[in-house]
Structures are given as C-alpha cells and as structure tokens.
N, C-alpha and C positions, 0 to 999 in steps of 0.2 A: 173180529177183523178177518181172521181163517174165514168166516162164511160170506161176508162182502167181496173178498179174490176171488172164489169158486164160483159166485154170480157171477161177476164177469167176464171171467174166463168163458163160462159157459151161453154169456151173453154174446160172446165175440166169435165164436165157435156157432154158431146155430145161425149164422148166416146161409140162407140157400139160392143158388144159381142156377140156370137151366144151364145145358150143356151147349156151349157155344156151337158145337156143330148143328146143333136143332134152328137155333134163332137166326143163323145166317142164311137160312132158307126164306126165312122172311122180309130180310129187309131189302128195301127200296122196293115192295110191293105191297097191296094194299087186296081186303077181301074184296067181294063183292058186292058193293054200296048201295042201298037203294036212294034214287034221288031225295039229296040235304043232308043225308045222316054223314056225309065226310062233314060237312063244313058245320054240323050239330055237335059232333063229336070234338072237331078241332078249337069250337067256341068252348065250349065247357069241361070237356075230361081232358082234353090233352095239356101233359105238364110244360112251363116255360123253363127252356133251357137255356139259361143266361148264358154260359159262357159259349153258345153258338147259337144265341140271338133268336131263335124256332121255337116251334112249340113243339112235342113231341108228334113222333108220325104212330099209328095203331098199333106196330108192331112193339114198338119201345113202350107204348102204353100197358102192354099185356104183359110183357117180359117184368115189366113193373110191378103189375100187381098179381101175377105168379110168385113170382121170387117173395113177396113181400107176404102171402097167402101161408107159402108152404118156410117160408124164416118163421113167421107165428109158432107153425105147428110144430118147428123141429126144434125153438125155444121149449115150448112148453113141454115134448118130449125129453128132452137132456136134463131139464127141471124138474121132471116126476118120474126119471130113469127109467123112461118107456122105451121098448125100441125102436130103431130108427133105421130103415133098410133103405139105404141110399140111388140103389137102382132101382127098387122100386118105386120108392117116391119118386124117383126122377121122370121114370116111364108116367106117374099119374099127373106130373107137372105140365108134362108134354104135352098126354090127354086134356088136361084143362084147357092150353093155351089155346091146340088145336081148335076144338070147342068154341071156346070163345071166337077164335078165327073167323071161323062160320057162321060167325053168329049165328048159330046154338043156342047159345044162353051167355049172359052178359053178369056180371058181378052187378051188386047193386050201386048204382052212382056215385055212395057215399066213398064204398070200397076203392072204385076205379080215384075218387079224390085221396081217401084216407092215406092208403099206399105210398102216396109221395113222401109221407113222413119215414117210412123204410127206405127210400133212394136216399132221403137227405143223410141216412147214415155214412152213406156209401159216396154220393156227389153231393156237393155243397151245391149243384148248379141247378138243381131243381128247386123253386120256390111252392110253399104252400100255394097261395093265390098269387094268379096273374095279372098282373094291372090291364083295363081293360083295355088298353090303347097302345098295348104288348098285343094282347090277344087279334085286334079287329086289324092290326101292319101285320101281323105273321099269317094272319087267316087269308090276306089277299096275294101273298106271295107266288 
C-alpha cells in the first residue's frame, strides 16, 4: 500500500510545464506555413477543444506535446531517482518548442496525436478523436 501512495505521489509531482512567460510569445501567431500545411495541420493534429468549440491553434499544439514529452521524461526520472535539473530541462523544452516552431523538425504524427492523452490529465476538454464534422466547422472558421 506504502508503495502504490509513493507512485502517485510521484505520479502527480512529474507533471511538466513550460514557463509561461515563453508560450506567451507565441500565441495568437502562427510560423511560417508553406501553402495547405495550416489547413493539414488543423484537419489532423490539432486537438478539439470542447469547452471552446476550436480546434487547437499550433502553438497549443506544441505546448502540448512539449509538456507531455518532457512529463514522460521527468515521470520516469522521479521513478529511477535520476536527476532532474529543472532549469535545465526547461531551457531544452524551450529548445524543442522553438524547433518545432520552425519547422525544424516535427515529432512523429502519432506523438503530436498521442500527447493529448497527457492534456486530458490536466483539461478534460481535449478529446482523443475529433468527430469529423467538429473538424471540417472549426477548419472553416
């Protein structure tokens, strides 16, 4: 019983966030798209945010699967009592998002999907799959 409390604890503790003052750089802007890839992106990777009826915009999509990337890694660290330098990771967080920004380099499809299952920890408002007639009203908006 002692060892099922200490997973969780450790479970609830190993959540990781980017530093809001990073992410507010980003939002209500977008990189720079080559033509289709917004409206590629917004059919297939961006999450549906019920309780404000949108799909997500790229920046929340990245924030998502940052957060949900480096929460893996700082689970698995706290669980095999590795350490965990929090500025630092924060600084390679940031490098990632960055990254990605630019498309750089893109996590693989499944990732940019999988990840939503680490928001739904956090928002109930992100669904796994979007129905597609959520998808093709929000994509015209």
């Amino acid at each position: 019983m002692e060892a099922k409390l200490r997973t969780n604890k450790i479970l609830k503790s190993a959540e990781f966030m980017l530093d809001e003052g990073f992410i507010i750089q980003y939002r209500g802007k977008q990189p720079k798209w080559e033509p289709n890839e917004y409206e590629i992106f917004k059919r297939v990777y961006a999450g549906y945010l019920e309780d404000e009826d949108r799909l997500e915009e790229f920046w929340e999509t990245l924030q998502r699967v940052v957060e949900g990337c480096f929460s893996e890694q700082k689970k698995d660290c706290l669980k095999l009592g590795k350490p965990w330098n929090e500025i630092e990771i924060q600084k390679s967080a940031q490098t990632m998002f960055y990254t990605m920004w630019e498309l750089k380099f893109l996590e693989a499809g499944c990732y940019l999907l999988k990840f939503s299952e680490n928001l739904l920890r956090i928002s109930k408002s992100l669904k796994k799959r979007t129905p597609p007639e959520k998808r093709d009203k929000n994509l015209k908006k």
